[in-house]
C-alpha positions as CSV (number, residue, x, y, z in Angstrom):
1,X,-26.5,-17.1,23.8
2,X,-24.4,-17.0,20.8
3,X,-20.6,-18.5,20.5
4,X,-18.2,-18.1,17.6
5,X,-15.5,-20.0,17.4
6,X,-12.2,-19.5,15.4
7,X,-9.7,-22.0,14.1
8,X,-6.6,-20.4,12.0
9,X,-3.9,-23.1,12.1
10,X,-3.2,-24.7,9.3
11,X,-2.0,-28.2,11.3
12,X,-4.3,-29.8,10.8
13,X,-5.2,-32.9,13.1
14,X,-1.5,-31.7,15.0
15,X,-2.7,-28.4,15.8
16,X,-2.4,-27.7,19.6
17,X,-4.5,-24.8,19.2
18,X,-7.3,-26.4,17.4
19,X,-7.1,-28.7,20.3
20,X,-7.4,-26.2,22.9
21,X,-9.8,-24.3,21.4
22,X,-12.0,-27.4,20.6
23,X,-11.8,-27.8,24.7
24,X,-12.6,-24.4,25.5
25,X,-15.7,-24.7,23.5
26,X,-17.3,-28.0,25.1
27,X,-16.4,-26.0,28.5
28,X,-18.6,-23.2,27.3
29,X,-21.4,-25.6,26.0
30,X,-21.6,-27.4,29.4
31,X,-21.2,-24.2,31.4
32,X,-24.0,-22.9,29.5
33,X,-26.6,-25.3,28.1
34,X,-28.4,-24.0,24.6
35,X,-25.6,-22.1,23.6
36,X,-25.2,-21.8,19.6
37,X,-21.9,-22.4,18.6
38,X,-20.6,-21.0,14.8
39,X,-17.9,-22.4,14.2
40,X,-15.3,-20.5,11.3
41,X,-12.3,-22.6,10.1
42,X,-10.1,-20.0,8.7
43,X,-7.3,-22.3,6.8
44,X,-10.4,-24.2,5.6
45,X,-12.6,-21.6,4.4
46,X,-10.4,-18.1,4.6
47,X,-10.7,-14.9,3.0
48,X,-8.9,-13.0,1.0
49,X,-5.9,-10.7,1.8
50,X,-7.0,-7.1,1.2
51,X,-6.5,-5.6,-2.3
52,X,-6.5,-2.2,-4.0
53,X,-10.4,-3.7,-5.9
54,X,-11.6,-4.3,-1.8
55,X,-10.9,-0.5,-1.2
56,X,-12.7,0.2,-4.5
57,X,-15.7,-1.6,-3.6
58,X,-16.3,-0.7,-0.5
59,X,-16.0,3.2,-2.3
60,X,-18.7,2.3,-4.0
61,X,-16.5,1.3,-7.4
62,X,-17.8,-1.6,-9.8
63,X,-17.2,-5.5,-8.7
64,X,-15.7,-7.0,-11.9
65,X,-14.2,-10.1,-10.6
66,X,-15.8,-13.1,-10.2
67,X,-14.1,-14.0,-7.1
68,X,-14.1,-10.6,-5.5
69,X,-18.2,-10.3,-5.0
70,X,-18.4,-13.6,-2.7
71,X,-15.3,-12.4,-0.9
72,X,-16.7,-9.6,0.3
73,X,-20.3,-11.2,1.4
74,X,-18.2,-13.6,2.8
75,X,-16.4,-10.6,5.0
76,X,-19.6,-9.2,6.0
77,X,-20.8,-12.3,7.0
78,X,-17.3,-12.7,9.1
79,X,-18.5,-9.2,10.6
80,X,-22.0,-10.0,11.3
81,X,-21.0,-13.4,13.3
82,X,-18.7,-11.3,16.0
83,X,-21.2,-8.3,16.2
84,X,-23.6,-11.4,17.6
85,X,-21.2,-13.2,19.6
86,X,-22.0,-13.6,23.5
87,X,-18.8,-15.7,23.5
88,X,-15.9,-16.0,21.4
89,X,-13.0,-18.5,21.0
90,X,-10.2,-18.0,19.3
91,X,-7.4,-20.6,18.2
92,X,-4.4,-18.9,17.1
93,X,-0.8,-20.4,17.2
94,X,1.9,-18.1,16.9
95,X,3.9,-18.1,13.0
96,X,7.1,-16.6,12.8
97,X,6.3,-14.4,16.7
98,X,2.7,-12.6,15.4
99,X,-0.5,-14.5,14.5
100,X,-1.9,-16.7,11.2
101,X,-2.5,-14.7,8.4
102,X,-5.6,-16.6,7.8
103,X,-6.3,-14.6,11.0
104,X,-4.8,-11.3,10.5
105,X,-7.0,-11.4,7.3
106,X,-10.1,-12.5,9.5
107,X,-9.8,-9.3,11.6
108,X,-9.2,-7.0,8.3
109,X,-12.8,-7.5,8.0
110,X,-14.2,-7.0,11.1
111,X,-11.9,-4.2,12.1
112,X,-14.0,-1.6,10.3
113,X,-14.7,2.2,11.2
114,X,-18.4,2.8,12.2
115,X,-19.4,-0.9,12.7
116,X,-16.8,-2.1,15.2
117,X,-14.9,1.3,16.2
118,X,-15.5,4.7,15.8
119,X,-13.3,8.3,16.0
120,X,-14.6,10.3,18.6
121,X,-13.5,14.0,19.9
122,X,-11.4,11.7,22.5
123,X,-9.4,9.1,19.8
124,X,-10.9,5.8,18.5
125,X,-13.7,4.2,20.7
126,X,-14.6,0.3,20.6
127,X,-18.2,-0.4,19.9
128,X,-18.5,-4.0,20.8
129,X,-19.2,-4.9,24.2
130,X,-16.9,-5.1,26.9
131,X,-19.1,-8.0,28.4
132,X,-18.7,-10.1,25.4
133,X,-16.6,-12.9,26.9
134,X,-13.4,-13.9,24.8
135,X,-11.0,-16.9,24.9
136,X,-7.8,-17.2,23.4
137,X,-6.2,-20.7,22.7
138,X,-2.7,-19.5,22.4
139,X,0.1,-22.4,21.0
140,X,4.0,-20.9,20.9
141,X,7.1,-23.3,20.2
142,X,9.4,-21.2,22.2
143,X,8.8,-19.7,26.0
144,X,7.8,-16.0,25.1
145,X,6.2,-15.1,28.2
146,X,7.2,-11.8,30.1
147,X,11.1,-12.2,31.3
148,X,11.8,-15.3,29.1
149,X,15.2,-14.1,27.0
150,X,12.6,-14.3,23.6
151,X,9.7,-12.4,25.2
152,X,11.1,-9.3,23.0
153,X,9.7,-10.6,19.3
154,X,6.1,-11.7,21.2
155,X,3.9,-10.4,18.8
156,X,1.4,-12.9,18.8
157,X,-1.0,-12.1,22.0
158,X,-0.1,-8.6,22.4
159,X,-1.2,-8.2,18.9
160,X,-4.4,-10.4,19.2
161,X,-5.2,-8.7,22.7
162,X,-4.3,-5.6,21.4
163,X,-6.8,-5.1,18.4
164,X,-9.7,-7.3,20.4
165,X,-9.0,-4.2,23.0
166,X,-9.3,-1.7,20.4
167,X,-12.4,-3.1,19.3
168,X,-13.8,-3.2,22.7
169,X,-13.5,-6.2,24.0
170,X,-11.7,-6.2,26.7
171,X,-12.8,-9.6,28.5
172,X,-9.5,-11.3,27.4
173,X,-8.8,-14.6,28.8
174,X,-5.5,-16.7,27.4
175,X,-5.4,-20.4,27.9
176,X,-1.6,-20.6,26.8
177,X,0.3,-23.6,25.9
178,X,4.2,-22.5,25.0
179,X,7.7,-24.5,24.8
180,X,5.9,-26.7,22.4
181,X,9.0,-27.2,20.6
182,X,11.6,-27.5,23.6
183,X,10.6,-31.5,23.8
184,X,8.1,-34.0,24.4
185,X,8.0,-33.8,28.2
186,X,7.9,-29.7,27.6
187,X,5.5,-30.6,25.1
188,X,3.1,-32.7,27.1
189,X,3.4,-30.3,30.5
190,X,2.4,-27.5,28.2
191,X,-0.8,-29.1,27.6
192,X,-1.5,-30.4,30.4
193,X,-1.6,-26.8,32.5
194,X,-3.5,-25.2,29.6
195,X,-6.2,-28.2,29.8
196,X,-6.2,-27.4,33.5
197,X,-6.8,-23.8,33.2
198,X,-9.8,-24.7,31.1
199,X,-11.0,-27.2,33.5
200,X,-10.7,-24.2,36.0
201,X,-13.1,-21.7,33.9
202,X,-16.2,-21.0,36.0
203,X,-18.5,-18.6,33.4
């Protein structure tokens, strides 16, 4: 079994997400002995945003800039890594109510047409598996939740659920920590039911 696992905060040692996600992983490993894990730091080690030359190379146009030709091996590579994943874990806090862009420009790359989704006669098809298991360490500052007076600009799972969907994976399990920002004892309760949802993973 294959696991990739995917920081994109850029807090550093703070990060609640990197936390949660680093958790969710030694769950995994102890659930399932011999696992491989891959581990991809986005803030650390990111891509870069999409440009008018990416188009062009991947139309078969010439790679002039030095940075542009590792970039795009670097993507591929990005691409590769999911197409194997038995298990992936995802640490994405919520910036300004939608995701990182470290991580929106992670799934630039693997979002592509023929390798990860196709158009059929019925609309766009996901070609990953749907039994390709996939956690979501999710960090928010403000209660966003469905009902909560802010869950109007949530744009942070339903985005990250919604393109994982569209890519076919379906298998979608949040491990939410929110009202990070509403105090300490908000804070610390937050945590503590996310660490217990992990604790409670079975497969």
């Amino acid at each position: 079994m294959k696991l990739l696992h995917i920081d994109s905060s850029v807090s550093g040692t703070d990060s609640v997400s990197r936390k949660l996600s680093a958790e969710i992983v030694a769950r995994q490993v102890a659930l399932n002995p011999g696992i491989k894990v891959t581990r991809r730091d986005l803030e650390a080690d990111a891509v870069l945003h999409l440009s008018s030359a990416h188009l062009a190379a991947w139309q078969g146009g010439p790679v002039e800039s030095a940075v542009l030709g590792p970039d795009l091996a670097k993507g591929g590579v990005y691409l590769e890594e999911l197409m194997a994943a038995d298990v992936i874990v995802i640490g994405a806090p919520m910036y300004n109510f939608s995701i990182p862009s470290q991580l929106k420009a992670w799934i630039d790359r693997v979002v592509v047409a023929g390798k990860t989704f196709r158009y059929g006669p019925n609309g766009a098809e996901g070609l990953l598996s749907k039994n390709t298991k996939v956690f979501v360490a999710s960090s928010r500052g403000n209660i966003y939740a469905a009902g909560s007076p802010a869950a109007a600009l949530e744009h942070h799972e339903s985005y990250l659920t919604g393109v994982l969907s569209f890519i076919g994976l379906t298998n979608v399990t949040i491990v939410r920590a929110e009202g990070l920002g509403l105090g300490k004892e908000a804070k610390e309760a937050a945590i503590l039911k996310a660490r217990e949802n992990i604790a409670a993973i079975a497969a």
